[in-house]
C-alpha positions, 0 to 999 in steps of 0.5 A, spaced: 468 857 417 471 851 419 478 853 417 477 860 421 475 855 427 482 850 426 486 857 425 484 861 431 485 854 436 492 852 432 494 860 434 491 860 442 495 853 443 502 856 440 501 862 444 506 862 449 506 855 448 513 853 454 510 856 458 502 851 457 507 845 457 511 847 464 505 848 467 502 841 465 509 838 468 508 842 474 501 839 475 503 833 474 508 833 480 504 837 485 499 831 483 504 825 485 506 829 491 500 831 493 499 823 492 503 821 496 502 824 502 494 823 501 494 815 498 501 812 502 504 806 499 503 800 505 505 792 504 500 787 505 500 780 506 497 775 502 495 768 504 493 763 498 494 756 496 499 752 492 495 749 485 499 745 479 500 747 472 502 742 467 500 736 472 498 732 465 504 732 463 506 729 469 501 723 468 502 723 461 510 719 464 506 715 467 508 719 475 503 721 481 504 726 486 505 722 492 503 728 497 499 732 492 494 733 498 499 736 503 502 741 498 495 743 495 493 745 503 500 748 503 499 756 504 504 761 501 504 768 505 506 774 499 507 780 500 505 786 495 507 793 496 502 798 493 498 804 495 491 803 500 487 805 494 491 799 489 491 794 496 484 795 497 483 793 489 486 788 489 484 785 496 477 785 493 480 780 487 484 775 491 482 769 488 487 771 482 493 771 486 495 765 485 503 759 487 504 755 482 509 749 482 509 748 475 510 741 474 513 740 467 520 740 469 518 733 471 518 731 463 524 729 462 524 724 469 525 716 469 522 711 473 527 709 477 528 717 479 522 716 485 526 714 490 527 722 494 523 728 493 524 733 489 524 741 492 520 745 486 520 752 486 514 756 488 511 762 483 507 767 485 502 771 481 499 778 482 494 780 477 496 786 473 492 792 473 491 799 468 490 803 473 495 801 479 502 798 480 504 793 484 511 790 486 512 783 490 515 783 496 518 778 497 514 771 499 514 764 503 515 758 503 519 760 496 519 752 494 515 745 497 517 738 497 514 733 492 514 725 492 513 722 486 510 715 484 509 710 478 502 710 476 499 703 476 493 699 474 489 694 477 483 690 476 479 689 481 473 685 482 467 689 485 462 688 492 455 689 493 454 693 500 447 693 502 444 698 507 438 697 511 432 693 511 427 690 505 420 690 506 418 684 511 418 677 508 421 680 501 428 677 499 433 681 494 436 675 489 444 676 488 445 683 485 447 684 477 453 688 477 455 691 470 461 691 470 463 686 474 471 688 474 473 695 474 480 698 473 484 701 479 489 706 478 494 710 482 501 710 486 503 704 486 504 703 494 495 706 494 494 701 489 497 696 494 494 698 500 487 696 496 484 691 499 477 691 496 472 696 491 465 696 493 459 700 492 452 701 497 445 699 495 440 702 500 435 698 500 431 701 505 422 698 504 424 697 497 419 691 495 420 690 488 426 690 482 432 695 484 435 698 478 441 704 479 447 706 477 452 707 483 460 710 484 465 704 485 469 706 491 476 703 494 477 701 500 483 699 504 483 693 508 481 697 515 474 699 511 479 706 510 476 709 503 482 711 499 481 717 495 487 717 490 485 712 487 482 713 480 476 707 478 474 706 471 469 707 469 467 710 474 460 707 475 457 702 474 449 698 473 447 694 479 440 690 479 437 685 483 429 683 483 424 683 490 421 676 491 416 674 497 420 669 501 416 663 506 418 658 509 415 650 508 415 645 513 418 639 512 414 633 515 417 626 518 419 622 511 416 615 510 420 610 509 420 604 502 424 600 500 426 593 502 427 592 510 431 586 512 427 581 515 429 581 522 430 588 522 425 594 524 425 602 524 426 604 531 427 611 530 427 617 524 431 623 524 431 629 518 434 635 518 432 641 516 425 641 519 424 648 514 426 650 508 425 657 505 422 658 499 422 664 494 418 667 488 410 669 487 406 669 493 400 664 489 406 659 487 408 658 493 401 657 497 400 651 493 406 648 494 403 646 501 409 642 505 414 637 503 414 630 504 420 626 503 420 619 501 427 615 501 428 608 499 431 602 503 435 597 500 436 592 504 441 595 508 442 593 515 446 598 519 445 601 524 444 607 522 443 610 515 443 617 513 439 618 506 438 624 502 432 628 499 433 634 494 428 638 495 428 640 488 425 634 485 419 637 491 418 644 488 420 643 481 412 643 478 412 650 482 414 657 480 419 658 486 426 656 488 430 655 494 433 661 498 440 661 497 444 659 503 439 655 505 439 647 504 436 643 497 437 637 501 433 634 507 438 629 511 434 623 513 437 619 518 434 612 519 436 608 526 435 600 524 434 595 530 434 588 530 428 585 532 427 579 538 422 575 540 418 573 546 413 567 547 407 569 552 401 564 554 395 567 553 388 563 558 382 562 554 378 566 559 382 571 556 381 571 549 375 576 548 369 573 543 365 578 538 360 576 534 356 571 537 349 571 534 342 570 538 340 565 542 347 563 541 353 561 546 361 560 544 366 557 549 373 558 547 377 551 548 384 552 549 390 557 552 394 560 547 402 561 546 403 568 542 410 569 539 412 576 538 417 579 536 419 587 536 423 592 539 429 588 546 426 594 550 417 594 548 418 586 549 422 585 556 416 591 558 411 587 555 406 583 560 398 579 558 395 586 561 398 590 555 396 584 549 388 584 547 386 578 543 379 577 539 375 572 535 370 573 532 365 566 531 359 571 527 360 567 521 361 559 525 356 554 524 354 550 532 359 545 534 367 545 535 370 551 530 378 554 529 378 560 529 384 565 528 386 570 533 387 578 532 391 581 537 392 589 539 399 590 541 403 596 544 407 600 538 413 597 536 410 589 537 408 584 532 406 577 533 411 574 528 405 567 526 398 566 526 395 564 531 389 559 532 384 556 537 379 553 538 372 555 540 364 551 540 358 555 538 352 551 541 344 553 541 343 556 548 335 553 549 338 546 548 344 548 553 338 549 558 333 542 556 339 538 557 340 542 563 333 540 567 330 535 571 330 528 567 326 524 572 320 528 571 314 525 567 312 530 562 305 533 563 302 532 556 296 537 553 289 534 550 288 537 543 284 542 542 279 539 539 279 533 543 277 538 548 271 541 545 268 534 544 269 532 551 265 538 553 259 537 547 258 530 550 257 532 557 253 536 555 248 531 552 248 527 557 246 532 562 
């Protein structure tokens, strides 16, 4: 059955077999032709830009392009020949035309053969199709310029940036950076141009430890980044703790030690009036304000600066000192020599205390004080300023010498003591001695005498 069928196609296709195939010719024409006349061919331009092929080899010299931006941005406008339908295709896949500059033709190039551009040439690509052809017209521009450089390295040290703001009363202690140097790499006249390498932490409300990792970027010393330079490695760990920070008070220093006999404290300064703390909230609280002690040793200058480290203040607390705040309060003593003044006191003025009952006491004598102090408190200083005081609470009667305390205006001292003498008498026996002795004194009968005298008379009547 089936080699009837062969037999029978093999004598239909062999019968006037010319003339099937001129046929077949003639349509295959007509088919062209008709073809051209429905489907013209056109020229349509093509704008794409430059890329590189084989740039490793490139760096592998140890070369950079210099303006490899500018000839990335460069178009090539190519024009292809085609029909619509093909143009219409290949319009929809124009990402595939490509202009490429290929670059290892630079392997065999030295360092010292970077001082010009070079003019390469441009190659464009068209991509191929099964079903249409396409022919390059012609494209432009048909070669670029390129700059080549050396390749260098550099380490650089990198800076923490913050931005924004903590959270109110908290403090960021100095950053981590892991690493803390990172290698720079690029044309020589880039690397040149970099004057720093930073990152930026945004601290905006954060209260508590920061942790992240960061891209390092160059910058020029303008603050202009720096694009073609390479960083490695290309991030890097940044961490710093959140404390709570306060500020303590410092309060006037008391003075030791060893003054000069002659010599008085006239003035103290101290500097700074605060010092910022920071660390826990509860440790802080507890650390109250700092009171500094400094020592003289007998020094006699006029003025004398002393220093006290705050450190040895906080030590027992959990807190350290803000950087950039001081650890030390500068303390500044004025010293002044003393002078002395006498000044006489009238008895009449000395105030009396502790007189007992029934008792008098008059004070004997005037008095001259001998006190010493500041040249500008003593030449101010009058009796109204001075109040002296005895006390005879514990004086027997008669004649008693008693040791006068005086109360002075500040910056004044009595340089001795001072004593004076005071009689403590009876005061009924002031008033006997002062009544009239030329009187008889009236004289009482006992009472029993009287009521004798009173039974007899009595009797008698």
């Amino acid at each position: 059955m089936l080699k009837k069928i062969s037999d029978r196609l093999i004598r239909l296709i062999s019968k006037n077999f010319g003339w099937k195939l001129f046929s077949v010719v003639c349509a295959t024409i007509l088919w062209f032709v008709v073809m051209n006349i429905i489907n013209p061919t056109e020229i349509q331009t093509y704008s794409v830009n430059i890329t590189f092929a084989n740039e490793d080899k490139l760096t592998e010299k140890g070369f950079v392009i210099m303006n490899k931006e500018e000839i990335q941005n460069t178009k090539i406008d190519i024009k292809v020949k085609s029909t619509r339908a093909a143009l219409d295709e290949l319009s929809k896949n124009k990402n595939e035309i490509t202009a490429t500059v290929d670059l290892k033709q630079f392997a065999m190039l030295y360092a010292d053969d970077t001082d010009e551009a070079f003019k390469v040439v441009v190659t464009p690509n068209i991509p191929t199709s099964y079903v249409y052809t396409y022919e390059l017209v012609s494209y432009t521009p048909g070669e670029v310029s390129i700059k080549l450089d050396n390749i260098v390295e550099d380490q650089k040290e990198v800076s923490v940036e913050s931005e924004g703001t903590l959270s109110s009363g908290y403090l960021a202690e100095s950053p981590d950076v892991i690493p803390s140097v990172v290698t720079i790499k690029g044309a020589s006249s880039e690397i040149q141009k970099v004057d720093s390498v930073k990152v930026f932490v945004d601290v905006n409300d954060v209260s508590q430890k920061f942790s992240k990792q960061l891209t390092p970027v160059a910058y020029d010393k303008d603050g202009n980044e720096l694009t073609s330079i390479i960083i490695e490695p290309d991030t890097i760990q940044v961490s710093f703790g959140i404390y709570k920070y306060s500020e303590i008070s410092v309060e006037k220093p008391t003075i030791e030690g060893n003054i000069p006999d002659g010599y008085e404290v006239s003035n103290i300064e101290w500097s700074p009036k605060t010092i910022e703390v920071v660390g826990d909230e509860k440790e802080i609280s507890k650390i109250g304000t700092i009171k500094p002690v400094v020592k003289l040793n007998g020094e006699t200058d006029e003025e004398i600066t002393k220093k006290y480290d705050v450190n040895a203040h906080i030590a027992k607390n959990k807190v350290s000192i803000k950087s950039g705040t001081e650890k030390e309060v500068t303390v500044k003593i004025t010293l002044e020599k003393e002078e002395e003044r006498e000044i006489s006191i009238n008895k009449d003025s000395i105030k009396v205390e502790g007189i007992a009952t029934g008792k008098t006491a008059n004070v004997l004598n005037d008095i001259t004080v001998k006190l010493k102090g500041k040249k500008e408190s003593l030449e101010k200083l009058n009796t109204n300023d001075i109040v002296a005081k005895i006390n005879v609470s514990n004086f027997s009667d008669g004649e008693n010498s008693a040791d006068v305390s005086f109360e002075l205006p500040e910056g004044v001292s009595v340089d001795d003591n001072v004593t004076v003498k005071v009689e403590v008498a009876n005061q009924n026996g002031n008033q006997n001695n002062n009544s009239n002795t030329n009187e008889e004194p009236q004289t009482e009968l006992p009472v029993e005498t009287t009521w004798i005298w009173i039974v007899f008379m009595a009797i008698l009547l």
